[in-house]
Each structure stands twice: as C-alpha cells, then as structure tokens.
C-alpha positions in Angstrom: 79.3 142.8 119.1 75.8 143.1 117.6 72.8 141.6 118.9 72.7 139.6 115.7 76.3 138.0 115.9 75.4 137.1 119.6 72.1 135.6 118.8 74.2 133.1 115.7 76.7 132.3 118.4 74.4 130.9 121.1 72.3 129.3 117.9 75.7 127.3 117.1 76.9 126.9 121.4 73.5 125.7 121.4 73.2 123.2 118.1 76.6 121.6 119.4 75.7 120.9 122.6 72.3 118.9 120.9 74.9 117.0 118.8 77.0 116.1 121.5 74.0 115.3 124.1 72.6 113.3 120.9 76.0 111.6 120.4 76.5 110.6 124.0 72.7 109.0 124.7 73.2 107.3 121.4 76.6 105.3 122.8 74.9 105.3 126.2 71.9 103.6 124.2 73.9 100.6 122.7 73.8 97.2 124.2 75.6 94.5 122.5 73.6 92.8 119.9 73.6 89.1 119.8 74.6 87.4 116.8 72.1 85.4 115.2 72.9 82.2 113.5 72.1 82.5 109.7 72.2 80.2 106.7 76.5 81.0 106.6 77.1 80.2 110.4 75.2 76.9 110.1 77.0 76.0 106.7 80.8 76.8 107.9 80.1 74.7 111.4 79.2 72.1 109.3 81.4 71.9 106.4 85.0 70.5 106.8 88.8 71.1 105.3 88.3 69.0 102.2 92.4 69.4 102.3 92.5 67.0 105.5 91.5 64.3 103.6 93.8 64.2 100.8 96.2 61.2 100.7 99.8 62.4 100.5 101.1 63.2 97.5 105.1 64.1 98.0 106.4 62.4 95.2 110.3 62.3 96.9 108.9 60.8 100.4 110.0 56.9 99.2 112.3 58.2 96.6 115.6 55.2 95.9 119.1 56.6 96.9 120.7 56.6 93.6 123.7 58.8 94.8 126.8 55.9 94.6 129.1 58.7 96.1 127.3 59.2 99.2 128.7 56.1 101.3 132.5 56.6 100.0 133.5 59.5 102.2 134.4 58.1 105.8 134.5 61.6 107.2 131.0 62.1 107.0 130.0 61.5 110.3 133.0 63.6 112.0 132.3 67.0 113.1 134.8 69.1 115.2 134.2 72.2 116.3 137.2 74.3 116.0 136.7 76.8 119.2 136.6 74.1 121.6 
C-alpha cells in the first residue's frame, strides 16, 4: 500500500470515530424536556364533547308496534335445543 492510501484510510478510521464519539455524547447529552403548556393544551382541557350534550335523537326508540301478526304465533316463546 502507498503511504497515500494509508494516510486516506486513517483520515476516514479517524472521521468515523468523531461521528460516532459526536453521536454518542449527543444521546448521552439529552434529558427529557418538559412539556410546556401552550395556548392548545389550555384550550383542549378546557373545552368539552359538544356531542355529550345532544338530546337523543333515535327516531325508532318509542316507535308503536304496528305488526298485527306478531302476537298470533303461540310458539314464539319455545325454544328446544335439539342436541340435548
């Protein structure tokens, strides 16, 4: 090897080992930041669901029983279970 491929190869061992010493006091470095409370936080803790105060509105909660048919059968109610 020539004494100018060894000198480009301990350049690049060399700028590697800066990124990953750079890299690992950066991560080292980091403490948790605390969140602040902004304008948003303050407006979403005090705002509520405007759907929770909606009256119901199921149009078929009270609906009449209009099916004449529906008292007629008197084996309705019976259910047998045919493995037992």
């Amino acid at each position: 090897m020539s004494f100018r491929m060894k000198a480009s190869l301990v350049v690049i061992i060399l700028v590697v080992f800066v990124v990953i010493g750079f890299l690992w006091w950066q991560t080292t470095q980091k403490q948790p930041s605390e969140t602040q409370g902004g304008l948003g936080s303050e407006l979403y803790q005090n705002t509520e669901n405007p759907a929770e105060n909606l009256p119901a509105v199921n149009p078929l909660e009270n609906k009449p029983e209009v099916n004449p048919l529906s008292d007629t059968n008197p084996f309705s109610d019976i259910k047998t279970n045919p493995f037992k």
